[in-house]
N, C-alpha and C positions, 0 to 999 in steps of 0.2 A: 815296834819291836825294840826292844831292851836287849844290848850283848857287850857282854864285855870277856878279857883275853882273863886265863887265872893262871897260877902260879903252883907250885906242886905242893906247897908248907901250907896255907888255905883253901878252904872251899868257899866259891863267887858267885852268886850267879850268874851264867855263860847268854841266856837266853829268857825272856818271858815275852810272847805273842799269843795274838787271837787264839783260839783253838776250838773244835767241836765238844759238843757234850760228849763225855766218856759213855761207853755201852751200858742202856738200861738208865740214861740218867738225862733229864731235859733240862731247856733253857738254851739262849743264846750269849751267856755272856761269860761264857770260860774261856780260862789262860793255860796254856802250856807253860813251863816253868823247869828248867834246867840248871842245877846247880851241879859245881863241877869244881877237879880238882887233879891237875893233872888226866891222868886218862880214866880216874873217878868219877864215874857221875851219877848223879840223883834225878830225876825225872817226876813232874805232876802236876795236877792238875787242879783249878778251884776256881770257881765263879766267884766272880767282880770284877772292877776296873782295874784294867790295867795298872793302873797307879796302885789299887788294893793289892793286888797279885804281887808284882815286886816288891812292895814292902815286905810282902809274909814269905817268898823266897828270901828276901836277906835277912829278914830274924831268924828263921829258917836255918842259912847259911851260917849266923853268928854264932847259935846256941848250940849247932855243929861240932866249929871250931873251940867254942869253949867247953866244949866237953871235951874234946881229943888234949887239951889242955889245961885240964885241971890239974894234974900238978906240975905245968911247968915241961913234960915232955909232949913231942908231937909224935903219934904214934903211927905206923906206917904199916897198913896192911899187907901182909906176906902173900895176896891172894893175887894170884896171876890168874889174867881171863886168858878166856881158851881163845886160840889161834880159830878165826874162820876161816873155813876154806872153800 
């Protein structure tokens, strides 16, 4: 498992581990994959190595952030998740 702490100005990825085949979809060799950002986060899935899977979360995570930054501002979504109760 793959984890690291993120910061609220970037999205990191927090997590990538073993994981089952998504529903309707076989094979043994898929990753869960959590990228994250603040209390942002992004979630998914794809088969290959470990090693394959975090790279494509942190290009993933890079291509993100370079978009929230094209020109220079970091933009911050106004969308409050709802309180569970």
């Amino acid at each position: 498992m793959h984890k690291e702490n993120t910061n609220e100005k970037t999205y990191k990825v927090v997590t990538v581990e073993k994981g089952k085949a998504p529903k309707g979809m076989t094979g043994d060799d898929w990753h869960h994959y959590v990228i994250g950002r603040g209390t942002s986060i992004i979630e998914g899935d794809k088969v290959g190595t470990l090693k394959d899977v975090t790279v494509h979360a942190k290009e993933l995570a890079e291509r993100i952030n370079a978009r929230n930054d094209k020109y220079g501002i970091t933009y911050v979504s106004t969308y409050s998740p709802r309180k569970k109760s």
